[in-house]
CHARMM-style PDB file with segment names, atoms N, HN, CA, C and O in Angstrom:
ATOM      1  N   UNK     1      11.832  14.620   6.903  1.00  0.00      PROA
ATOM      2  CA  UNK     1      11.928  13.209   6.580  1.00  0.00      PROA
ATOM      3  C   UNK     1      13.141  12.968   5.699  1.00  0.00      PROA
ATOM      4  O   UNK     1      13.690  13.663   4.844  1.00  0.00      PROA
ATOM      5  N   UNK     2      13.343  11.936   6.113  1.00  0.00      PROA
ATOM      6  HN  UNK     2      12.897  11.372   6.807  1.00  0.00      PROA
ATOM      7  CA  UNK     2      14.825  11.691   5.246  1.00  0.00      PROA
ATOM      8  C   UNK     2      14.332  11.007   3.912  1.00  0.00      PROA
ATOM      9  O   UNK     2      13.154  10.663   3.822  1.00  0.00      PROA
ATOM     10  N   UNK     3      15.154  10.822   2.952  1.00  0.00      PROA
ATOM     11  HN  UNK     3      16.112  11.102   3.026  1.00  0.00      PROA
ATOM     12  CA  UNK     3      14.899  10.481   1.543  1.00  0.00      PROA
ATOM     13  C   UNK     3      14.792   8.932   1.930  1.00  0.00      PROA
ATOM     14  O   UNK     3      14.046   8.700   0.978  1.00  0.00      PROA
ATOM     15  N   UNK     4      14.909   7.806   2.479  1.00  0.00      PROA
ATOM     16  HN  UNK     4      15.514   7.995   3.252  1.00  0.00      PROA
ATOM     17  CA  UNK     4      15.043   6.608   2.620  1.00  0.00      PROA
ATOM     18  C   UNK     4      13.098   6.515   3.179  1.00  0.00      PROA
ATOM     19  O   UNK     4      12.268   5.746   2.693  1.00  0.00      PROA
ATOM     20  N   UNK     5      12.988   6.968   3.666  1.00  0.00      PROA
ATOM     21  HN  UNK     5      13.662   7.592   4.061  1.00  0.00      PROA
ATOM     22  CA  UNK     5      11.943   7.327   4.723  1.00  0.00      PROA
ATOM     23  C   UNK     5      10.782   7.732   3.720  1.00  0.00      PROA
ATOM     24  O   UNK     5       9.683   7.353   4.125  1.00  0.00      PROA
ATOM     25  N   UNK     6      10.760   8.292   2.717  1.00  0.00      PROA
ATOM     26  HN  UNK     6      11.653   8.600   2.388  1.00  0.00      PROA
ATOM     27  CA  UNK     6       9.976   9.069   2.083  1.00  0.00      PROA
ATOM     28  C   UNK     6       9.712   8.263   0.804  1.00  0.00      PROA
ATOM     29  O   UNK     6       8.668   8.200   0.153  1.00  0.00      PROA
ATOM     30  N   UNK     7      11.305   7.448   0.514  1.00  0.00      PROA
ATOM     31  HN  UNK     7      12.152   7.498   1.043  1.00  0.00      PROA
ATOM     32  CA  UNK     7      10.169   6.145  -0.590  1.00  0.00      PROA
ATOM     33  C   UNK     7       9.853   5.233  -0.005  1.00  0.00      PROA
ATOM     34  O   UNK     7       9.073   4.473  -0.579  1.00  0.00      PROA
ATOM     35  N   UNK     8      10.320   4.869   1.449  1.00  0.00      PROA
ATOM     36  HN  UNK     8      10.954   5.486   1.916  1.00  0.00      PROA
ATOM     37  CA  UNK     8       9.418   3.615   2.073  1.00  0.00      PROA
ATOM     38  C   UNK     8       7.526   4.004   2.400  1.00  0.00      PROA
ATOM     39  O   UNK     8       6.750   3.106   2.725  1.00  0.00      PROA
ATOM     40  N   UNK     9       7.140   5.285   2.251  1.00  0.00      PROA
ATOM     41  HN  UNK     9       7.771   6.015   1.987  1.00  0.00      PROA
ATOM     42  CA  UNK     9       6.147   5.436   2.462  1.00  0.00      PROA
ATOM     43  C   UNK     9       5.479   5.706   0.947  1.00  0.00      PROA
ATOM     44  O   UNK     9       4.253   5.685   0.836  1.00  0.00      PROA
ATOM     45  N   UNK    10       6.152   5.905   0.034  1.00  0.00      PROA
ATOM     46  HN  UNK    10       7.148   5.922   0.124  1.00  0.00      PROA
ATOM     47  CA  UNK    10       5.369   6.037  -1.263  1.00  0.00      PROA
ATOM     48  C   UNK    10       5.273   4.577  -1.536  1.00  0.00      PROA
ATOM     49  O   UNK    10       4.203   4.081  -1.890  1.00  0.00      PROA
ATOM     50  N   UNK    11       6.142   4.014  -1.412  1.00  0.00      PROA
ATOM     51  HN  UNK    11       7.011   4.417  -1.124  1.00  0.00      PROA
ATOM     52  CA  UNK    11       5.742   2.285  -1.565  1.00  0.00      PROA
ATOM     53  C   UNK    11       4.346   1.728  -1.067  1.00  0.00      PROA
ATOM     54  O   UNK    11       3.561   0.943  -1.599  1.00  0.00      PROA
ATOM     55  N   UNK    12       4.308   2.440   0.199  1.00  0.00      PROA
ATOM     56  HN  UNK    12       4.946   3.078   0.632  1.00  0.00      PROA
ATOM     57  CA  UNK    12       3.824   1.750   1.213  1.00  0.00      PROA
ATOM     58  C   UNK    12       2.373   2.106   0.582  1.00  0.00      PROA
ATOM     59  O   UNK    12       1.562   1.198   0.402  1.00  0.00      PROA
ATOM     60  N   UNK    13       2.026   3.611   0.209  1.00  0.00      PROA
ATOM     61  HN  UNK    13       2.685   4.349   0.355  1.00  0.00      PROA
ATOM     62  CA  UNK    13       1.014   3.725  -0.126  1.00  0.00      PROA
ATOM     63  C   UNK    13       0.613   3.199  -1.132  1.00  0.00      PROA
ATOM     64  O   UNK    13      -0.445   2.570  -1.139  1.00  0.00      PROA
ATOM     65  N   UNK    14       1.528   3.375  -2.412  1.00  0.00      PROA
ATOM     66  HN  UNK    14       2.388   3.886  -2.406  1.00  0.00      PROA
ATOM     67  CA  UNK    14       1.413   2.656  -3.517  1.00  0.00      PROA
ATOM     68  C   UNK    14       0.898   1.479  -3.892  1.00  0.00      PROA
ATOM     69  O   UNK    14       0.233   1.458  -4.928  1.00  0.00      PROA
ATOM     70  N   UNK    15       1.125   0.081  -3.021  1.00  0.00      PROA
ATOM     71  HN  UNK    15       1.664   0.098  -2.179  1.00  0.00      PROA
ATOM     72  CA  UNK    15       0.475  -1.219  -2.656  1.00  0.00      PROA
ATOM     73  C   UNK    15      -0.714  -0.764  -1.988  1.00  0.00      PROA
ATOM     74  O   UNK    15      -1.723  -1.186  -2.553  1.00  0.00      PROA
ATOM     75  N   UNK    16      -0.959  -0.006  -0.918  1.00  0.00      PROA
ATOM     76  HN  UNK    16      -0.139   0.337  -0.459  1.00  0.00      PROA
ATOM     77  CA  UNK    16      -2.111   0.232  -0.351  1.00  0.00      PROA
ATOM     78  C   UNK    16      -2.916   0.199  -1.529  1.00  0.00      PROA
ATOM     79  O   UNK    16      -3.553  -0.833  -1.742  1.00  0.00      PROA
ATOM     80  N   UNK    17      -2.995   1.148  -2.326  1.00  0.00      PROA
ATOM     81  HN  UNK    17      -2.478   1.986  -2.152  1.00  0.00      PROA
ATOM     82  CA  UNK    17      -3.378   1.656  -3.241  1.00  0.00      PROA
ATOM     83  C   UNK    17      -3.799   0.561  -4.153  1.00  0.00      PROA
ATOM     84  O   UNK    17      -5.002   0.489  -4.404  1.00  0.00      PROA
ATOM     85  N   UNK    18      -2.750  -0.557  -4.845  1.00  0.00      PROA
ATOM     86  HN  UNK    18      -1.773  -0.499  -4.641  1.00  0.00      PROA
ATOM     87  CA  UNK    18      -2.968  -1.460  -5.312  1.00  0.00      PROA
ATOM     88  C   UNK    18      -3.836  -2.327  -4.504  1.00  0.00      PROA
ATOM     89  O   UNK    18      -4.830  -2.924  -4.919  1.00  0.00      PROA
ATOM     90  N   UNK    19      -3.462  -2.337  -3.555  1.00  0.00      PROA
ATOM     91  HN  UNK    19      -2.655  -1.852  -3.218  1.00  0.00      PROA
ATOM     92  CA  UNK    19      -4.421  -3.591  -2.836  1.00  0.00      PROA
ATOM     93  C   UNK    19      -6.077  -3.392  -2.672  1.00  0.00      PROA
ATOM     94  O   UNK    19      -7.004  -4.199  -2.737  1.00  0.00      PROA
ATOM     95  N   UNK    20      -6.029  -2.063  -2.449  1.00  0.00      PROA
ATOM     96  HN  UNK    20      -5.276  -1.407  -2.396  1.00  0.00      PROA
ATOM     97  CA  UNK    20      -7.145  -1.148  -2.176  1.00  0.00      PROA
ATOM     98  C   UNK    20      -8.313  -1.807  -3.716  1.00  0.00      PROA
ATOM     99  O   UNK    20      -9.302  -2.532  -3.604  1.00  0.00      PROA
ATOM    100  N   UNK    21      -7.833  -1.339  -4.765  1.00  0.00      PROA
ATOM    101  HN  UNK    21      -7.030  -0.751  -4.856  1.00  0.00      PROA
ATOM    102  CA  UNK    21      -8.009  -1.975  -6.073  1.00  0.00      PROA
ATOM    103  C   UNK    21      -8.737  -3.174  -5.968  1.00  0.00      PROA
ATOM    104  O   UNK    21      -9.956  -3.326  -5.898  1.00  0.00      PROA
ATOM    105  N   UNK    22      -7.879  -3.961  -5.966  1.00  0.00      PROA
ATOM    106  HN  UNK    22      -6.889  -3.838  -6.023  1.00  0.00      PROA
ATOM    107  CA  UNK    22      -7.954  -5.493  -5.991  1.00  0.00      PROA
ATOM    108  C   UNK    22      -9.491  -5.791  -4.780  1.00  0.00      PROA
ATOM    109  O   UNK    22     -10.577  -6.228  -5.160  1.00  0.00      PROA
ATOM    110  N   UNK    23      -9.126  -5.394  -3.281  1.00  0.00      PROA
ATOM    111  HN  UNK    23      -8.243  -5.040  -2.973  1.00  0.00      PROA
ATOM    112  CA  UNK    23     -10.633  -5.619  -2.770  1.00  0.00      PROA
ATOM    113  C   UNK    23     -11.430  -5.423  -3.362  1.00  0.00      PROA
ATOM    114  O   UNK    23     -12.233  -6.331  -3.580  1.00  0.00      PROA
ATOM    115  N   UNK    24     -11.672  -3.749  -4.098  1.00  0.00      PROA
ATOM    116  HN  UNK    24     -11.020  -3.012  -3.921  1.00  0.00      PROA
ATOM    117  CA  UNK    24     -12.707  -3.069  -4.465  1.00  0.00      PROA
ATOM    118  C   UNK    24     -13.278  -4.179  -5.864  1.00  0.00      PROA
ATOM    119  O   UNK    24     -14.486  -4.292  -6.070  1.00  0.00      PROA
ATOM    120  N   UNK    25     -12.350  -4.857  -6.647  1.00  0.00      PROA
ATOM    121  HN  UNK    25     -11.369  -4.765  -6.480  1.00  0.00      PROA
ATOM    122  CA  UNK    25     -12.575  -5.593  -7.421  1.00  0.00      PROA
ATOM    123  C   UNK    25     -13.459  -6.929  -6.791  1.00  0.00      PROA
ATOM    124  O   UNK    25     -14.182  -7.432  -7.652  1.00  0.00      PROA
ATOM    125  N   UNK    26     -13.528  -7.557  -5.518  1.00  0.00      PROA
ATOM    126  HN  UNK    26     -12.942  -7.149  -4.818  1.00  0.00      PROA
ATOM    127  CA  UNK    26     -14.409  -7.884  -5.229  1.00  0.00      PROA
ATOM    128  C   UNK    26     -15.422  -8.322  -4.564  1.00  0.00      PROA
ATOM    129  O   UNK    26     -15.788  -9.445  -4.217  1.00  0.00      PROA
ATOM    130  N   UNK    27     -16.010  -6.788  -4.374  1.00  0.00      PROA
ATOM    131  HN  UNK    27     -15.713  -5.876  -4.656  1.00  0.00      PROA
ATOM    132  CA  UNK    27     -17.381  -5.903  -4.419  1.00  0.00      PROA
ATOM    133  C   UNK    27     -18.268  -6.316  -5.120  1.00  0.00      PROA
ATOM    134  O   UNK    27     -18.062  -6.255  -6.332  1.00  0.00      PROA
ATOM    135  N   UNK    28     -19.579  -6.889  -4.641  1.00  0.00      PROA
ATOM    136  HN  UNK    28     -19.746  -6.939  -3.657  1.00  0.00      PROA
ATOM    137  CA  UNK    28     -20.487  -6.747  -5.674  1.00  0.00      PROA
ATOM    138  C   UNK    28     -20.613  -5.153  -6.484  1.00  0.00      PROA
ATOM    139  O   UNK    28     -20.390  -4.077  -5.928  1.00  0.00      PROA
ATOM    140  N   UNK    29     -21.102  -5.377  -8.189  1.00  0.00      PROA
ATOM    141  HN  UNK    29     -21.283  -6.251  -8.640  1.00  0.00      PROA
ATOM    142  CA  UNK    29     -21.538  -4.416  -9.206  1.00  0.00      PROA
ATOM    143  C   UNK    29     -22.013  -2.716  -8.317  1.00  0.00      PROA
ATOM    144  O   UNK    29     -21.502  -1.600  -8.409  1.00  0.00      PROA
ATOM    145  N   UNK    30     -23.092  -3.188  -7.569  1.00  0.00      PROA
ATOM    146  HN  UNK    30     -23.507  -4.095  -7.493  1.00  0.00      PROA
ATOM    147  CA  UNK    30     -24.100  -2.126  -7.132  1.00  0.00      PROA
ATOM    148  C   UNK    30     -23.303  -1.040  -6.049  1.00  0.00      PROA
ATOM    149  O   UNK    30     -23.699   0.098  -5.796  1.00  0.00      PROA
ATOM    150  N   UNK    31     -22.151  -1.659  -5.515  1.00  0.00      PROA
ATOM    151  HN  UNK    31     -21.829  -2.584  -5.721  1.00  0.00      PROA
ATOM    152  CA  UNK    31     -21.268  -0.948  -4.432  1.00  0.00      PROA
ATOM    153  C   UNK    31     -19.987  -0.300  -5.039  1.00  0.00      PROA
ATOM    154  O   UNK    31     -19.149   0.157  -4.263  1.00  0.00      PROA
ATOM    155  N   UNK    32     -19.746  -0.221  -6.689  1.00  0.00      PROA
ATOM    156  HN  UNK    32     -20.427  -0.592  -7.320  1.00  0.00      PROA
ATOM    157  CA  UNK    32     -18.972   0.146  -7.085  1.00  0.00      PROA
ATOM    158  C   UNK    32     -19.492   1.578  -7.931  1.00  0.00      PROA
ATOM    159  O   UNK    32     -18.906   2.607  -8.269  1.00  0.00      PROA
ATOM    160  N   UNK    33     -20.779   1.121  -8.069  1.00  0.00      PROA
ATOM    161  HN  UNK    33     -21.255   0.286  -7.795  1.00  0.00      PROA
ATOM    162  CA  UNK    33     -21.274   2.767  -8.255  1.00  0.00      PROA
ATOM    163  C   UNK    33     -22.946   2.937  -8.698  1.00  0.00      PROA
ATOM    164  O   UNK    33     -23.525   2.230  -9.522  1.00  0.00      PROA
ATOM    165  N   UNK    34     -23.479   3.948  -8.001  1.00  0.00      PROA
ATOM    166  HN  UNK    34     -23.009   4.522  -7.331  1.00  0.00      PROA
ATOM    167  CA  UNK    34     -25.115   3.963  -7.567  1.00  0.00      PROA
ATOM    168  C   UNK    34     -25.292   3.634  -9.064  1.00  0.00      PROA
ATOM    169  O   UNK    34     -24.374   3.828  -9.860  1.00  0.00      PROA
ATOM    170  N   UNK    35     -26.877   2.972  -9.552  1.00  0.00      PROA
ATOM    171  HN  UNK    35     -27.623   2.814  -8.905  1.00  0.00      PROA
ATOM    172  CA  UNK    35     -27.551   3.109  -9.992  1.00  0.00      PROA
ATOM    173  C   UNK    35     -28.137   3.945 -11.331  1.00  0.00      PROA
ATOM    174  O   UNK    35     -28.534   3.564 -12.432  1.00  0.00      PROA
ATOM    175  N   UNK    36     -27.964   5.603 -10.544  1.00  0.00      PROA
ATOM    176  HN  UNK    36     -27.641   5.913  -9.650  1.00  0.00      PROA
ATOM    177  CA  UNK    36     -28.084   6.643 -11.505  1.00  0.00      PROA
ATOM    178  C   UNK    36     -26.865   6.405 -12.884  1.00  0.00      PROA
ATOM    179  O   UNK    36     -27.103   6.468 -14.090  1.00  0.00      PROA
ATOM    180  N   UNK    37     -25.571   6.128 -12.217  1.00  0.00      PROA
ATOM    181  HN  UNK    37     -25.377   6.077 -11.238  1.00  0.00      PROA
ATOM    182  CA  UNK    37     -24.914   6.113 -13.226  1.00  0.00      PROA
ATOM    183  C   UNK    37     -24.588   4.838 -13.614  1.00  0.00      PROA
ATOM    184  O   UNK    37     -23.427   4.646 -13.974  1.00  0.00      PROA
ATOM    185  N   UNK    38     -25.256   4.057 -13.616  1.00  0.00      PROA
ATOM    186  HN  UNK    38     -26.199   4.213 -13.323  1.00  0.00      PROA
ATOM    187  CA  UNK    38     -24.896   2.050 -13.760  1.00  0.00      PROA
ATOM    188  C   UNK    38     -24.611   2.528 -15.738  1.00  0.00      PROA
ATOM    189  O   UNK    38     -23.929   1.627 -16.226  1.00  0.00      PROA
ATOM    190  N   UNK    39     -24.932   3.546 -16.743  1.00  0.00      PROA
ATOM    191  HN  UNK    39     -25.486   4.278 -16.346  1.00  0.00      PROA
ATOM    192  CA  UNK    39     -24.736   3.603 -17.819  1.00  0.00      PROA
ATOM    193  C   UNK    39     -23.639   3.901 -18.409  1.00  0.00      PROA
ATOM    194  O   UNK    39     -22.902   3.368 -19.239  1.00  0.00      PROA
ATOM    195  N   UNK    40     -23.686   5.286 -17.560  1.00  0.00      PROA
ATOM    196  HN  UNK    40     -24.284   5.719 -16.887  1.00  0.00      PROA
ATOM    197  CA  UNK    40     -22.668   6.355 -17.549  1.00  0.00      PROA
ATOM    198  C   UNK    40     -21.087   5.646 -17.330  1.00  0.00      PROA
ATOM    199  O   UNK    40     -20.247   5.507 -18.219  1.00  0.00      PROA
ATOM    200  N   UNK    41     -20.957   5.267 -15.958  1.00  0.00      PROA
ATOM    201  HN  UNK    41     -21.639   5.380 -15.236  1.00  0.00      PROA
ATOM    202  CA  UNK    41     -19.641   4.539 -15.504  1.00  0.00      PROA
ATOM    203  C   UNK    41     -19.970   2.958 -15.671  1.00  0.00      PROA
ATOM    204  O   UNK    41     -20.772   2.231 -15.085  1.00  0.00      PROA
ATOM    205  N   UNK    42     -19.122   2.741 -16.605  1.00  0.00      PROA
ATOM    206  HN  UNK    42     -18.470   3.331 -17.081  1.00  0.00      PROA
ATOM    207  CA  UNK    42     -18.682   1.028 -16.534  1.00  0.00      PROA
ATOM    208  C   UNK    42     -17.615   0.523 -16.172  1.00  0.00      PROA
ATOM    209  O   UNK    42     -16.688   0.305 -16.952  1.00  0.00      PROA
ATOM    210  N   UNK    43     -17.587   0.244 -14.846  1.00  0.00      PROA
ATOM    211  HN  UNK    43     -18.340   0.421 -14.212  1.00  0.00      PROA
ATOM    212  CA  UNK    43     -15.862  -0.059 -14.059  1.00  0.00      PROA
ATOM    213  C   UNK    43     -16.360  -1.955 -14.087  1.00  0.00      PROA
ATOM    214  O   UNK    43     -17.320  -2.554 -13.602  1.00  0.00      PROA
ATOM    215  N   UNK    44     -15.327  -2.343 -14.790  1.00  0.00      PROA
ATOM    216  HN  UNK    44     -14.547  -1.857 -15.184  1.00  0.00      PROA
ATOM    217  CA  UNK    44     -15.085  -3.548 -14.630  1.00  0.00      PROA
ATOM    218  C   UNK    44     -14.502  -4.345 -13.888  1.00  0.00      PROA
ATOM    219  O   UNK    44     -13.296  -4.248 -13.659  1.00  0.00      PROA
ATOM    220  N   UNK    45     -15.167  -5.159 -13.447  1.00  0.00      PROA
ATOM    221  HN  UNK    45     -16.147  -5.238 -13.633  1.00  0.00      PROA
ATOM    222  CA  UNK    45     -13.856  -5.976 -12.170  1.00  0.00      PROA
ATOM    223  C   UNK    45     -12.640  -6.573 -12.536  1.00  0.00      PROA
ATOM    224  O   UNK    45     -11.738  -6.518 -11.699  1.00  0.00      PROA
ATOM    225  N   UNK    46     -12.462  -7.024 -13.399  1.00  0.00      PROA
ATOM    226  HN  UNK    46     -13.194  -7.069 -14.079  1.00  0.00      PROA
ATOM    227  CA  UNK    46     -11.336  -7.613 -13.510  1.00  0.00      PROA
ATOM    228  C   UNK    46     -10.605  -6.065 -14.301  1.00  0.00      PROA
ATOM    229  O   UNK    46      -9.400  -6.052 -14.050  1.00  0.00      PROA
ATOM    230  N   UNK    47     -11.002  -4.911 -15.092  1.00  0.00      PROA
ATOM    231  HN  UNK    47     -11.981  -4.921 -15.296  1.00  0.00      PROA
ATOM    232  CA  UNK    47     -10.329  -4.245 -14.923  1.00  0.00      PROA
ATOM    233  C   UNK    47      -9.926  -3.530 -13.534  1.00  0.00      PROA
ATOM    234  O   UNK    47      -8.791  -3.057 -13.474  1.00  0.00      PROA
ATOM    235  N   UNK    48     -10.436  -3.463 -12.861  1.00  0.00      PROA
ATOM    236  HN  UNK    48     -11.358  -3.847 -12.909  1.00  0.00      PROA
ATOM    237  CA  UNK    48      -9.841  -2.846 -11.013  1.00  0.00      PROA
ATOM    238  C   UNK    48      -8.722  -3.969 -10.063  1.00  0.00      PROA
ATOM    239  O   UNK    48      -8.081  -3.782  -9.029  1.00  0.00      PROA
ATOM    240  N   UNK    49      -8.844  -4.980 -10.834  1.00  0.00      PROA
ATOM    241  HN  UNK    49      -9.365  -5.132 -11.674  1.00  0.00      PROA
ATOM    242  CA  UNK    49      -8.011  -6.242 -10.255  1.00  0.00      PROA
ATOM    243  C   UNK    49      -7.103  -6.360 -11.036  1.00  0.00      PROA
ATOM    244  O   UNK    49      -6.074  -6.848 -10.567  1.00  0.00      PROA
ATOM    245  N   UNK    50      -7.103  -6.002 -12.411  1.00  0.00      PROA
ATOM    246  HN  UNK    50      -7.939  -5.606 -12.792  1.00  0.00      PROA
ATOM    247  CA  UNK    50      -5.795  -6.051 -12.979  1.00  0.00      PROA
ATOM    248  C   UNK    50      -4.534  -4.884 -12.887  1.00  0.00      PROA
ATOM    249  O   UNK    50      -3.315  -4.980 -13.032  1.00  0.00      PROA
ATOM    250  N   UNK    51      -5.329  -3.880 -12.611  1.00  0.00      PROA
ATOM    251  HN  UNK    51      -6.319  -3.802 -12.493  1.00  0.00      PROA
ATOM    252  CA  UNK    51      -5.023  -2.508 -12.432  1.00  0.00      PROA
ATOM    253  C   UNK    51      -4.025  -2.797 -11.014  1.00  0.00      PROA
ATOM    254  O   UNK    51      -2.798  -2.711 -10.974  1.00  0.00      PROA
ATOM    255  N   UNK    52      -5.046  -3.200  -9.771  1.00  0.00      PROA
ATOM    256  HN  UNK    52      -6.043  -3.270  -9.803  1.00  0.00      PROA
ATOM    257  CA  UNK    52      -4.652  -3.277  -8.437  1.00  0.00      PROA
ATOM    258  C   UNK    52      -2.954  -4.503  -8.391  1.00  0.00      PROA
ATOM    259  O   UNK    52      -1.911  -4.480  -7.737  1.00  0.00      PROA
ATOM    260  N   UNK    53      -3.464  -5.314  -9.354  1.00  0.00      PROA
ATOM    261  HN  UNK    53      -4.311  -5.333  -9.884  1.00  0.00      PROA
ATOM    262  CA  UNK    53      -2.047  -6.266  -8.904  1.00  0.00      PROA
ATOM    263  C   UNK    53      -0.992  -5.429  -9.984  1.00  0.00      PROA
ATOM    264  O   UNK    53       0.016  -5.144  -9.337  1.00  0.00      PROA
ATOM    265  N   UNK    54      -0.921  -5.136 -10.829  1.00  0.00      PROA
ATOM    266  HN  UNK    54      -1.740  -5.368 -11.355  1.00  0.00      PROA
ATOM    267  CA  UNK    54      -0.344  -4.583 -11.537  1.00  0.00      PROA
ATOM    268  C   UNK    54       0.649  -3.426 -10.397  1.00  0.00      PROA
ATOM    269  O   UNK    54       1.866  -3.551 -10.264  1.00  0.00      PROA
ATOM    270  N   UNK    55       0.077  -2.682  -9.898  1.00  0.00      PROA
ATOM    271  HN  UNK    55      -0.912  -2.581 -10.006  1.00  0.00      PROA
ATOM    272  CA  UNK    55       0.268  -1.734  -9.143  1.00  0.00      PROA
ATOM    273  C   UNK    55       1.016  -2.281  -7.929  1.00  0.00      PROA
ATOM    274  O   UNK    55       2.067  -1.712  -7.632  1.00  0.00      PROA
ATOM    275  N   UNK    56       0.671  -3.149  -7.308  1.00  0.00      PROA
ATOM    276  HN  UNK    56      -0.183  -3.611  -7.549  1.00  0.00      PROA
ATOM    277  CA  UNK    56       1.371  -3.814  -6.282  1.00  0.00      PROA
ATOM    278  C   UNK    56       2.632  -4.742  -7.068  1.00  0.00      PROA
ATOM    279  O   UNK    56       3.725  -4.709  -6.504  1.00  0.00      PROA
ATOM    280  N   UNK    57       2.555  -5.290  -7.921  1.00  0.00      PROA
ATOM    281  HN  UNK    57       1.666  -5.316  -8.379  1.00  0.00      PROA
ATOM    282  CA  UNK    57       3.684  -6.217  -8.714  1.00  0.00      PROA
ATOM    283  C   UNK    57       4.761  -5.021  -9.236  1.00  0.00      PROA
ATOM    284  O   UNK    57       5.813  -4.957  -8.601  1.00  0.00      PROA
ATOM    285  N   UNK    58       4.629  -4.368 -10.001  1.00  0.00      PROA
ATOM    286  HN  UNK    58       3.774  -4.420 -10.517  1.00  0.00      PROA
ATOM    287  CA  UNK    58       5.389  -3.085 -10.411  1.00  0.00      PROA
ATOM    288  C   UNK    58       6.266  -2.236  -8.928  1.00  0.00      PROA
ATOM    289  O   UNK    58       7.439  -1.884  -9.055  1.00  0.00      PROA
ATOM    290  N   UNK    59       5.420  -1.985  -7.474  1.00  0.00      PROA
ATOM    291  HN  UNK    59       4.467  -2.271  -7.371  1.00  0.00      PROA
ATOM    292  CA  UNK    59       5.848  -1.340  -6.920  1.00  0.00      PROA
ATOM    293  C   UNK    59       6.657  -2.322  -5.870  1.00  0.00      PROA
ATOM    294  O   UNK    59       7.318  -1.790  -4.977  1.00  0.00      PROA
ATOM    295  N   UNK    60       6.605  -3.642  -5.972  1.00  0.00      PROA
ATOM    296  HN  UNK    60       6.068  -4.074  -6.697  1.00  0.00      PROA
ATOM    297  CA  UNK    60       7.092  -4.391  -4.935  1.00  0.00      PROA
ATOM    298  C   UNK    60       8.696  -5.221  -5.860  1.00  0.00      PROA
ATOM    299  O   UNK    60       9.665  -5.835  -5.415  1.00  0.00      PROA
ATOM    300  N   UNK    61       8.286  -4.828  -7.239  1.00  0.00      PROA
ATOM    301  HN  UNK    61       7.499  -4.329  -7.600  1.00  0.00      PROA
ATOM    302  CA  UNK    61       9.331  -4.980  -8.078  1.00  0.00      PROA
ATOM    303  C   UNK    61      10.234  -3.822  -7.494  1.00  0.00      PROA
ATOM    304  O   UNK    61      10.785  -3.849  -6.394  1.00  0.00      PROA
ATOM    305  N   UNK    62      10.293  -2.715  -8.500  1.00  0.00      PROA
ATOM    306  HN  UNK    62       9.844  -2.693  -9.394  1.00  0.00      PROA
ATOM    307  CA  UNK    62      11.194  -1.903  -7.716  1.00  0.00      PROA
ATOM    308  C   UNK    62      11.501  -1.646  -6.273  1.00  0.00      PROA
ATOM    309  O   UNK    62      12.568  -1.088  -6.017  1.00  0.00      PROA
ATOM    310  N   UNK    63      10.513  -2.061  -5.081  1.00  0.00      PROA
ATOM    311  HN  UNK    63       9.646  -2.514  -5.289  1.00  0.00      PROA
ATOM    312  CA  UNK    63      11.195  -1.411  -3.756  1.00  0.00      PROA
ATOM    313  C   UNK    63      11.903  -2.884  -3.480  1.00  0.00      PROA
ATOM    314  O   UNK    63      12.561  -2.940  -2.441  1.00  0.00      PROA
ATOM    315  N   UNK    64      11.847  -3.995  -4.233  1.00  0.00      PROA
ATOM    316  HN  UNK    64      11.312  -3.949  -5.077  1.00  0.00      PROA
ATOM    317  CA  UNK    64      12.974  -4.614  -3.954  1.00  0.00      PROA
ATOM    318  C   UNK    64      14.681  -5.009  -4.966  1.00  0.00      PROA
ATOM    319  O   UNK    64      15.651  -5.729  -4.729  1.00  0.00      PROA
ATOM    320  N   UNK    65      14.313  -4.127  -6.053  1.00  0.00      PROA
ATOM    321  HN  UNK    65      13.525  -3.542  -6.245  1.00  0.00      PROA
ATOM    322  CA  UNK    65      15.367  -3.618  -6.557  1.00  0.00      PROA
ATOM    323  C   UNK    65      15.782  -2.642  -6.093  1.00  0.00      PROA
ATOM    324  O   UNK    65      16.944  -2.376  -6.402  1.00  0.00      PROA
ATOM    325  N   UNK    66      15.239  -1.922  -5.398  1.00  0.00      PROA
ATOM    326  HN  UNK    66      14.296  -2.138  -5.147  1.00  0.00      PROA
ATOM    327  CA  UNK    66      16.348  -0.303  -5.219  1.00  0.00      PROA
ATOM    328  C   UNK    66      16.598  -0.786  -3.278  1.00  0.00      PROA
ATOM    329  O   UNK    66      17.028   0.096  -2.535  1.00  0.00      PROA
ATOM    330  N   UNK    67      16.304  -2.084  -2.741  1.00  0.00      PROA
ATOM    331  HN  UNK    67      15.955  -2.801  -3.345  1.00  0.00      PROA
ATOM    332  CA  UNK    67      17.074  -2.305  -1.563  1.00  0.00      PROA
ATOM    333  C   UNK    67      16.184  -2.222  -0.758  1.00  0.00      PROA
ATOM    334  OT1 UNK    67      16.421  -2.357   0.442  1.00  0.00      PROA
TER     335      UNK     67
END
C-alpha cells in the first residue's frame, strides 16, 4: 500500500470509529452493558457522544488539512 492509501484508510476508520461512538450513544442504558455490571461500568451517553464527535471533528480536521 502506498503511504497516500494508508492514511486515507486510518481516516476512514477513525470516523468509523467516531461515528460508531456517537450511534452507540444512542442506545438505550441496558444495551450498553448487561445488568451484572450496571454498578461496576458507568458509560455515559453523552460521554460516548462527546468522545464520538470529537473523534470525527479532530480526524476530518486534519484529513482536510493534510489534502
Amino acid at each position: 500500500m502506498s503511504d497516500p492509501s494508508r492514511g486515507r484508510l486510518f481516516f476512514l476508520v477513525a470516523v468509523a470509529l467516531g461515528a460508531l461512538l456517537v450511534v452507540a450513544s444512542a442506545l438505550p442504558g441496558q444495551a450498553l452493558r448487561p445488568a451484572a455490571v450496571y454498578q461496576v461500568v458507568v458509560v455515559h451517553r453523552i460521554d460516548l457522544a462527546l468522545v464520538g464527535f470529537a473523534i470525527v471533528f479532530i480526524i476530518g480536521t486534519l484529513y482536510l488539512l493534510a489534502g
